[in-house]
Residue, then its C-alpha position, 0 to 999 in steps of 0.5 A: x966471094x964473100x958476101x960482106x957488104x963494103x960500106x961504100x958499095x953503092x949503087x948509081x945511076x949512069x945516063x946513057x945515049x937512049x938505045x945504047x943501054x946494052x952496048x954501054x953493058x957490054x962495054x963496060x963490063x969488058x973494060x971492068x975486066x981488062x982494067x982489073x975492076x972487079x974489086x970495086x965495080x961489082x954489077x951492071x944492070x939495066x931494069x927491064x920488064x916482059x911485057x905481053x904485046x898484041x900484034x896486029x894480027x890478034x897473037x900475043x908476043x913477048x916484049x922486053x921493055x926497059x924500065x929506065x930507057x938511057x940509064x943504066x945501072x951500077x953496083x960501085x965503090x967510087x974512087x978516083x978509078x973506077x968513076x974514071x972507068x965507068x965516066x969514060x965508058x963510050x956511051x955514058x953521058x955523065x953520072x946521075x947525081x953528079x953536078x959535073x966538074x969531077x964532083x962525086x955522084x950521090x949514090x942511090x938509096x937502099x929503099x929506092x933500088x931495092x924495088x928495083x932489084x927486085x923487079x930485075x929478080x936479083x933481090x929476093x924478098x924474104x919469104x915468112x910463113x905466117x898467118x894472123x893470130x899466130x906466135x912470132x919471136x922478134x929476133x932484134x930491135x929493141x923488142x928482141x926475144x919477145x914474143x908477139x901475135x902477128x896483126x897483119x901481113x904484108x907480102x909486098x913490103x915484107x913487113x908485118x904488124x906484130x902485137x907485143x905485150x909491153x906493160x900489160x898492154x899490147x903495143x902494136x910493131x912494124x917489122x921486116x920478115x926477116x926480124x921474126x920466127x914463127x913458134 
């Protein structure tokens, strides 16, 4: 399977009856493969966390928290089919974003589920060896092949600060890990 994203493949949030997050999972995950769905509904999630709970008694046990109780969500294309599939999934009360009335719903952006994703451990975040004061290349952008000291490091965002000799001056860039290679 290749990994080419279609540009309509988005994700969306359902809502759910609270409580019934894992059996619309399941459900629909069972009607995606009976109704040959897979070429446009590709991943169902639900975003849940282990939390450490103190018992009564003092012992610590694990707890699995979901971090959106009554969604769930979604990784589609949306066509007349698979909104029909996933809308009359038991369970699913209705698209987030969606007005009702057969409009489409409005998908999530990049930046509001890529955190998402990567507390559910399905995004990996670029790993970027480099300490200050080292030399990157920057590999695009409109500084492409330039080479620049890192300023500053953020492993959260990972972003970096990049200083760039651009007219004998030093001009301070915001880029992503993956846009630099150490030298």
């Amino acid at each position: 399977m290749s990994h080419e994203q279609h540009p309509d493949r988005k994700w969306y949030v359902v809502q759910t009856y609270s409580g019934l997050e894992n059996s619309v999972k399941s459900n629909l995950e069972r009607r995606i493969e009976s109704m040959q769905m897979e070429d446009l509904i590709f991943q169902v999630l639900i975003p849940e966390e282990i939390r450490m709970e103190k018992k009564a008694d003092g012992t610590m046990k694990e707890k699995v928290v979901k971090l959106y109780p009554g969604y769930v969500f979604i990784e589609l294309i949306v066509t007349d089919d698979s909104w029909y599939v996933v809308r009359n999934t038991p369970g699913v009360t209705g698209f987030l974003g969606s007005s009702g009335g057969g409009t489409k719903p409005i998908p999530l952006k990049q930046e509001e589920i890529n955190p998402i994703l990567k507390k559910a451990g399905l995004l990996q975040t670029p790993k970027l060896n480099v300490q200050v004061g080292q030399k990157v290349r920057v590999l695009s952008g409109p500084f492409i092949n330039r080479t620049g000291i890192v300023d500053h490091v953020s492993k959260e965002k990972a972003e970096l600060t990049v200083l760039v000799e651009m007219f004998g001056r030093e001009t301070p860039t915001e880029l992503n890990f993956d846009e630099v290679e150490p030298l």
